[in-house]
C-alpha positions in Angstrom: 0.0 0.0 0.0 2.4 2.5 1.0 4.9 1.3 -2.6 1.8 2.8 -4.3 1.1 5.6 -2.3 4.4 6.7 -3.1 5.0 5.8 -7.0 1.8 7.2 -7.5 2.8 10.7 -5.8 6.0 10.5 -8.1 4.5 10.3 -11.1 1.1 12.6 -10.6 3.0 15.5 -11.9 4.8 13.6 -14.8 1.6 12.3 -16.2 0.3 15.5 -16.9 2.8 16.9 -19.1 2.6 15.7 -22.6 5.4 15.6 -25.3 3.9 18.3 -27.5 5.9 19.1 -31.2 6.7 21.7 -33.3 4.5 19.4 -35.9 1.3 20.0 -34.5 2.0 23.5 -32.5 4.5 25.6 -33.9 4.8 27.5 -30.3 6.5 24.1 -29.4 9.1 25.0 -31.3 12.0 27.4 -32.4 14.8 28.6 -34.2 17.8 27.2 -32.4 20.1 30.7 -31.3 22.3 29.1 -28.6 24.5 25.9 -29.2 25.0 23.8 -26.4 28.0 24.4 -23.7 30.2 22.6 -21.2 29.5 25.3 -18.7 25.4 25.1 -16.9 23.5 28.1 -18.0 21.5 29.6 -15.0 17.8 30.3 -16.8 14.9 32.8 -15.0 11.5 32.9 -15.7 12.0 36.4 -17.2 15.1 35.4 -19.2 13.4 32.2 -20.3 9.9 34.5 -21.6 12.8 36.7 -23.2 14.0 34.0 -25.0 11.1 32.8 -26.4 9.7 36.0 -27.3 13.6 36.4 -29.5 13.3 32.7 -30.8 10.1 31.0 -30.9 8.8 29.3 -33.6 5.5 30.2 -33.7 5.6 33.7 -32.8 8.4 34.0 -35.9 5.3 32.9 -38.5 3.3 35.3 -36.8 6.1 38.4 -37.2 6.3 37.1 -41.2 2.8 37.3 -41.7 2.8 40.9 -40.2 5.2 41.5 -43.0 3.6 40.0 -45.7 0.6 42.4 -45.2 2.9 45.6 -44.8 4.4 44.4 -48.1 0.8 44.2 -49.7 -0.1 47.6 -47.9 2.7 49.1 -49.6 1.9 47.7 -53.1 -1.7 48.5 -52.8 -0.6 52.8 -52.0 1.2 52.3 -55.4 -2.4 52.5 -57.0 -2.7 55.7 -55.3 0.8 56.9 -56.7 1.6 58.2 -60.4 3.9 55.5 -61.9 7.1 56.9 -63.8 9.0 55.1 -66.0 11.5 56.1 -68.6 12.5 53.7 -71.9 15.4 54.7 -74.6 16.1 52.6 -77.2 18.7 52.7 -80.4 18.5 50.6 -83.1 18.3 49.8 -87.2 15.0 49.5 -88.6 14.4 48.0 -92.4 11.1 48.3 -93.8 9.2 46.7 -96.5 7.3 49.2 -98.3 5.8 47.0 -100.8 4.7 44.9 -98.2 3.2 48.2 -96.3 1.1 48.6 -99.1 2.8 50.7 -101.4 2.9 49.2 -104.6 4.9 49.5 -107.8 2.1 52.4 -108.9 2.8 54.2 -105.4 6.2 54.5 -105.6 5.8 56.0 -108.9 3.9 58.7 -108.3 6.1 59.4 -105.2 9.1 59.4 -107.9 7.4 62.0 -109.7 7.6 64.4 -106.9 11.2 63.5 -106.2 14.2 65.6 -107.5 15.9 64.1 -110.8 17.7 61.5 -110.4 15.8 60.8 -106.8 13.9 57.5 -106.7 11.9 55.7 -103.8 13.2 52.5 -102.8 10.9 49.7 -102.0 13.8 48.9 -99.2 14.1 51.5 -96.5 16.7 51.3 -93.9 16.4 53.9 -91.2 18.6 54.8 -87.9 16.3 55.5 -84.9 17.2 56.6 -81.3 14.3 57.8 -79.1 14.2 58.2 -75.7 10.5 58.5 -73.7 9.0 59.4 -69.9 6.1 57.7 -69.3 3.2 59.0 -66.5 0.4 57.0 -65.3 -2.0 57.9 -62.9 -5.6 56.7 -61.4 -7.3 59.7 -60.5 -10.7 57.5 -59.4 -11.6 54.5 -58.4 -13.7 52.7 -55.8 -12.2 49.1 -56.0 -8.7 51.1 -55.6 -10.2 53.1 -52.4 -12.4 50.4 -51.0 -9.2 47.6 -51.4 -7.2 50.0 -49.7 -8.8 49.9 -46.4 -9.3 46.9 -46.8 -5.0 46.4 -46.6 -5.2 48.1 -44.0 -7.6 46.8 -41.8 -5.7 43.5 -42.7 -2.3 44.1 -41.7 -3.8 46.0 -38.3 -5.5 42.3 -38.0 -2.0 40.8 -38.7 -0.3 43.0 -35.8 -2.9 42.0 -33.4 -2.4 38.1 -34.5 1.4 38.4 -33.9 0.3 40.6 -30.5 -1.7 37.3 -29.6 1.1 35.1 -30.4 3.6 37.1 -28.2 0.7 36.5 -25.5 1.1 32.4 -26.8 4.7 32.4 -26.2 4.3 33.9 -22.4 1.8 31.5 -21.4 3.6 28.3 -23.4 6.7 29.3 -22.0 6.1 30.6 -18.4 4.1 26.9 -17.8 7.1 25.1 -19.4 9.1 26.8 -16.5 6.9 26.2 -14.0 5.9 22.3 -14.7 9.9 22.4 -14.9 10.1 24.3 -11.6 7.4 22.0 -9.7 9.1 18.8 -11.4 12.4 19.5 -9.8 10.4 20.1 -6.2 9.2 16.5 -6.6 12.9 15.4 -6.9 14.0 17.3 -4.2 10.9 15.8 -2.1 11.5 12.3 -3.2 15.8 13.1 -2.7 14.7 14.2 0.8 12.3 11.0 1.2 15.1 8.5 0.0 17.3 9.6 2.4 14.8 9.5 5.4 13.9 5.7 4.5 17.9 5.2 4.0 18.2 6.1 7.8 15.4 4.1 8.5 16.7 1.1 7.0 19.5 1.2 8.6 18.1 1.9 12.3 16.4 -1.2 11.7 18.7 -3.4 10.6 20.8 -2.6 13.5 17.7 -3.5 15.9 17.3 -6.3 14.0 20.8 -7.4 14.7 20.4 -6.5 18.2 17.4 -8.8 18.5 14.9 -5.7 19.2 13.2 -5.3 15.9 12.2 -8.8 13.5 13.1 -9.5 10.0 9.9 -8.1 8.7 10.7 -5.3 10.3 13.9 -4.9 8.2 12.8 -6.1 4.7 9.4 -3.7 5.1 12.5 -0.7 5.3 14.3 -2.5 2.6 11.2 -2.3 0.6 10.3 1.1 1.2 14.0 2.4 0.3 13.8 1.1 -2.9 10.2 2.0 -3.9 11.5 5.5 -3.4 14.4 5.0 -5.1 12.2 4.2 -8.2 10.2 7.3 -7.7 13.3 9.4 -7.9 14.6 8.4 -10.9 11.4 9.0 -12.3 11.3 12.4 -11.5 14.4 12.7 -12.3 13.6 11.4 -15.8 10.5 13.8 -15.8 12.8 16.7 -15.0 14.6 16.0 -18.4 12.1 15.5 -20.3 10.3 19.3 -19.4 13.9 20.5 -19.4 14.4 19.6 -23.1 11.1 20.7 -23.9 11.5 24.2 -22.2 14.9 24.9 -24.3 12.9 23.6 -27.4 10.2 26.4 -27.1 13.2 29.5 -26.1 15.8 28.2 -28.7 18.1 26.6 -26.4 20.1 23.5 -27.7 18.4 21.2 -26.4 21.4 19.2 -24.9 22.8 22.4 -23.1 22.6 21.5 -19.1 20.4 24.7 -17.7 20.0 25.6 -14.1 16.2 26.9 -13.0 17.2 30.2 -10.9 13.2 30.9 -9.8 11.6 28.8 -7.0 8.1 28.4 -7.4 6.3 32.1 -7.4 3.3 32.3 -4.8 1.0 35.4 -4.0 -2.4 35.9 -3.7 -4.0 38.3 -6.4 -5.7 41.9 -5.7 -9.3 41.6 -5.6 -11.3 42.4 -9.1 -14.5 42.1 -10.3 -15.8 40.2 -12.9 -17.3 43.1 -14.7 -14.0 44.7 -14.5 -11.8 41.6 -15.5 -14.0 41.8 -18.9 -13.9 44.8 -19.8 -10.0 45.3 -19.3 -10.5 41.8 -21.4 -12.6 43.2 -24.2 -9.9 46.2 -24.4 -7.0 44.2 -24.7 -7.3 41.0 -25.5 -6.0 40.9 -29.0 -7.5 38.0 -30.6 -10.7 39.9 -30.3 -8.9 43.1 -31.7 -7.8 41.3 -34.4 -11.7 39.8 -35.4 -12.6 43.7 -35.1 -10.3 44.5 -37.7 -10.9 41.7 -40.1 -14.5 43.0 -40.2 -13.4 46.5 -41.5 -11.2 44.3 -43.8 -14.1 42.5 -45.0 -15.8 45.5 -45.2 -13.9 47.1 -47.3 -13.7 44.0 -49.5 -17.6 44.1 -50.0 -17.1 47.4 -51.4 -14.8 47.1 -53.4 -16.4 44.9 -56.0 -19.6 47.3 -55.0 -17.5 49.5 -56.3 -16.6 47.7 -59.5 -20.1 49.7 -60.9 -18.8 53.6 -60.2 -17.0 54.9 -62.8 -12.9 55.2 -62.8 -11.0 57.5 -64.0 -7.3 57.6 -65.1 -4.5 59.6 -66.8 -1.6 58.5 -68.9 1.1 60.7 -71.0 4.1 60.3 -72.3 6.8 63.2 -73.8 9.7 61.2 -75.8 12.4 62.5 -78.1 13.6 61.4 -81.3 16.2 60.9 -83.8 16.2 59.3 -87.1 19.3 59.0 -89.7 21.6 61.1 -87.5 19.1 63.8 -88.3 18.4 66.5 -85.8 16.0 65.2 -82.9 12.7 66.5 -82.3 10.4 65.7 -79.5 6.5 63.7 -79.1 4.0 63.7 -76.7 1.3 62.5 -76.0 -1.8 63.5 -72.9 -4.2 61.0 -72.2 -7.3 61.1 -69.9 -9.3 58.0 -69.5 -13.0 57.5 -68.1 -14.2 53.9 -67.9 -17.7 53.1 -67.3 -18.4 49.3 -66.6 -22.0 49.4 -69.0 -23.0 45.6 -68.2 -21.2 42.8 -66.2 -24.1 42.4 -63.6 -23.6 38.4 -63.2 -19.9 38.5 -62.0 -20.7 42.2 -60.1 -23.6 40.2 -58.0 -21.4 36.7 -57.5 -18.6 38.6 -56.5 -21.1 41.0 -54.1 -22.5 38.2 -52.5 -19.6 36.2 -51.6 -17.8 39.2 -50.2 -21.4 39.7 -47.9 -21.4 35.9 -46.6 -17.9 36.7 -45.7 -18.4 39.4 -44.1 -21.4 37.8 -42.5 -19.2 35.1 -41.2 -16.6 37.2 -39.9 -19.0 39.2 -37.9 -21.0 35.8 -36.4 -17.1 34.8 -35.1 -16.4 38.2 -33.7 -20.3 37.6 -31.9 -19.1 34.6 -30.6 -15.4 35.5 -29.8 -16.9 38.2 -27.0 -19.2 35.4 -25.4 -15.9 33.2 -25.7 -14.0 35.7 -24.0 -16.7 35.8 -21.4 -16.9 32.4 -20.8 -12.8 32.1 -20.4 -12.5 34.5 -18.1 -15.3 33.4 -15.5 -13.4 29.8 -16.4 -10.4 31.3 -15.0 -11.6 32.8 -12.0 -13.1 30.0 -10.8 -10.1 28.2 -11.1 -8.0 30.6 -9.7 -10.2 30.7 -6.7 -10.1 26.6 -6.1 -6.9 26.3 -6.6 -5.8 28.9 -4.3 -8.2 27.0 -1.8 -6.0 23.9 -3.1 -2.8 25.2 -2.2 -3.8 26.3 1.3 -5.2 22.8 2.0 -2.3 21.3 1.0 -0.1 23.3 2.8 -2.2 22.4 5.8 -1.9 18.6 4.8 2.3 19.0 4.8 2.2 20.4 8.1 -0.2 17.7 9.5 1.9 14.5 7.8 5.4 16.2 9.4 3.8 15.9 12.4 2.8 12.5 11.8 6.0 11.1 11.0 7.7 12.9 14.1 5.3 11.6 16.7 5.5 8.1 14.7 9.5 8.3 14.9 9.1 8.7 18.3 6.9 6.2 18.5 9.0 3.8 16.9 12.6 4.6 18.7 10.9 4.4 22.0 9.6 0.7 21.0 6.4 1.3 21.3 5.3 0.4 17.6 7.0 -1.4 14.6 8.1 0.6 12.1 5.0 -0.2 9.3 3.4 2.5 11.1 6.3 4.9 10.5 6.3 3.4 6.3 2.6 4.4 6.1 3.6 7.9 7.9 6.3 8.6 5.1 4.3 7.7 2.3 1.2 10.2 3.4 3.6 12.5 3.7 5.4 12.1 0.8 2.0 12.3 -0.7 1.1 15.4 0.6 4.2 16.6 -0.4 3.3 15.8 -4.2 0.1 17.4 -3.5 1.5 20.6 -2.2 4.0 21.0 -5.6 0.9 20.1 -8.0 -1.4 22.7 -6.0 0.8 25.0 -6.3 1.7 24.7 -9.9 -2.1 24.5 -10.8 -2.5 27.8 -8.9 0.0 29.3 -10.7 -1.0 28.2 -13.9 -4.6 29.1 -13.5 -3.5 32.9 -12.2 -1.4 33.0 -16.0 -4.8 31.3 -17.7 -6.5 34.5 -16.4 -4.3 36.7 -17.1 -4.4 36.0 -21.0 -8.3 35.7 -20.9 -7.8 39.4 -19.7 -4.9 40.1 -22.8 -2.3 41.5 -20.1 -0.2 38.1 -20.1 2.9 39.7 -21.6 2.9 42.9 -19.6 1.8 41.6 -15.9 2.6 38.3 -15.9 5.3 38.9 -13.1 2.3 41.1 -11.1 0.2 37.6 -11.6 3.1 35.1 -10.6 3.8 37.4 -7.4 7.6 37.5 -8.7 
């Protein structure tokens, strides 16, 4: 009874954390900025979020997609901008002319107006240099107008998105650190454990050599030692493993030996209400900033091809010089203003309408169901934030109970008064209330940094949360 008591205390912690990927959660992984080390690299909480928020995977596609709608931004203000271009060209030209249409009984006339001895060659062969500036312009036009918002509004959405991400990274990383944190408690518990039942079994195989205490006596010590030898070196294995998976989300090497410098953070939060929580929420969370602005973007989409009726206007012209047979140059332009009305394309002007509306449509029913989302995390979060406080203090309560226990049962046992399965039983209750206390506390502090991203602060008051 007491070997389970004990491996199941060991392993309570470990069984919770997964062995997430980069494959199915890019905030699992991370572009690899550090190589590994002979000398142990002390890691804090804060330098571990900094790291993550340099190297992260996830967070890095975010960034990139920020970019990719800056680039778009900028190529949709080139509609609004003249376009200037300039083209020269030099070259031999040899034309035809019968083949331009002027026939034998062309060219003769032409040779009657010629000079005597002049005479029009059917083959011409002519030098021509020219250089030309070209102007274009769109003066008007609602698709232009309307898809510019619309870029806008997008890459606003894509700066919220990589906002939220940054958020991701903070919460992914900070519980990394603090699983981490609460794994290497269990091994110091279960360190501190082994060594108590190490004692143990050697007070009673004295006594038993003595003749005071029986075999049983002995092997039930014997048996205890190594059942918390096996829970060690799982947590010690469990330790690696969170270890590894910490440096994989901050772009640590993933064999470099790190030192935790944070104990486990504890405080207990300022008092808020739940109408305040949600509206600091429905201010900052980002996610829901970023649905606000892919309505405008959607918006904007819908009219543009609204706009695809109105009228555009535009202006080209060009002023070029030129120079043919080494003659002297002499300059061309040209000033062109252009009105386009669209007279009949209703089918495609409708399709394209209507999509853009269910869109649109869509967009807003997620945005709808975002703020009851939002609504529904943060009241989530509260509740656990106020159980698991209640947790903590319990368990707290329960360590301070099994000490005693084991203290008046070591007594009990060196004054002779009871064998020592009493004392085994003792060590194992308060080994697991031990356990208890590290996973109480980790839950609380996980469930204080679940309400802080419900509320979209995560990245600026996570230490305020933590109590660091």
């Amino acid at each position: 009874m007491a070997a389970l008591v004990v491996a199941a205390s060991g392993a309570r912690l470990s069984s919770q954390a997964p062995n997430p990927t980069s494959a199915t959660n890019s905030f699992f992984g991370s572009v690899t900025a550090r190589a590994a080390t002979d000398e142990a690299l002390r890691l804090s909480l804060d330098d571990a979020i900094a790291l993550g928020l340099k190297n992260n995977l996830g967070l890095k596609e975010a960034e990139n997609g920020e970019k990719s709608l800056q680039g778009q931004k900028n190529e949709a203000l080139q509609e609004f901008l003249p376009t200037i271009s300039f083209t020269g060209d030099s070259g031999v030209h040899q034309q035809d002319l019968v083949a331009l249409g002027f026939g034998p009984g062309v060219a003769k006339q032409f040779n009657g107006l010629l000079p005597p001895g002049a005479k029009l060659s059917e083959i011409t062969r002519d030098d021509l240099t020219e250089g030309q500036l070209h102007f274009n312009q769109v003066l008007f036009s609602g698709p232009v107008i309307a898809a510019w918002k619309g870029v806008g509004a997008a890459r606003r959405a894509a700066h919220f998105a990589k906002m939220s991400a940054r958020g991701e990274v903070v919460q992914q990383v900070a519980s990394a650190y603090l699983h981490s944190i609460a794994a290497v408690s269990e091994v110091d518990n279960a360190r501190a454990l082994e060594a108590a039942d190490q004692l143990l079994l050697s007070q009673t195989h004295d006594s038993h050599q003595a003749g005071v205490a029986s075999n049983l006596d002995e092997l039930r010590a014997r048996v205890q030692l190594q059942t918390q030898q096996q829970a060690l070196i799982a947590a010690q294995n469990s330790v690696e493993k969170d270890l590894i998976l910490l440096k994989r989300e901050i772009g640590i090497d993933p064999g470099q030996r790190v030192i935790l410098s944070d104990p486990a953070p504890y405080n207990e939060l300022v008092s808020q209400t739940l109408e305040e929580i949600l509206a600091a929420a429905y201010k900052n969370r980002q996610d829901y900033q970023n649905l606000q602005n892919q309505v405008i973007e959607f918006r904007a989409i819908h009219s543009a091809y609204r706009g695809q009726r109105l009228p555009s206007l535009s202006f080209s012209s060009y002023y070029g010089v030129s120079q043919v047979n080494g003659a002297g140059a002499h300059g061309n332009f040209a000033a062109i203003g252009t009105l386009n009305f669209p007279l009949f394309r209703e089918a495609k002007l409708r399709g394209d309408a209507d999509a853009a509306q269910a869109n649109l449509e869509a967009v807003i029913a997620q945005l709808d169901d975002l703020r009851a989302h939002i609504e529904q995390q943060v009241r989530s979060a509260l509740l656990d934030v106020t159980a698991t406080r209640k947790l903590v203090e319990v368990a707290r309560s329960n360590v301070d109970l099994a000490t005693r226990a084991l203290s008046d049962e070591t007594d009990r046992v060196n004054a002779g008064v009871d064998d020592n399965l009493p004392l085994v039983t003792a060590q194992a209750t308060l080994a697991s209330a031990q356990s208890n206390m590290v996973e109480s506390l980790y839950q609380y502090n996980l469930s204080k940094l679940a309400l802080a991203r419900a509320t979209g602060i995560i990245e600026l008051q996570y230490r305020d949360y933590l109590g660091r």
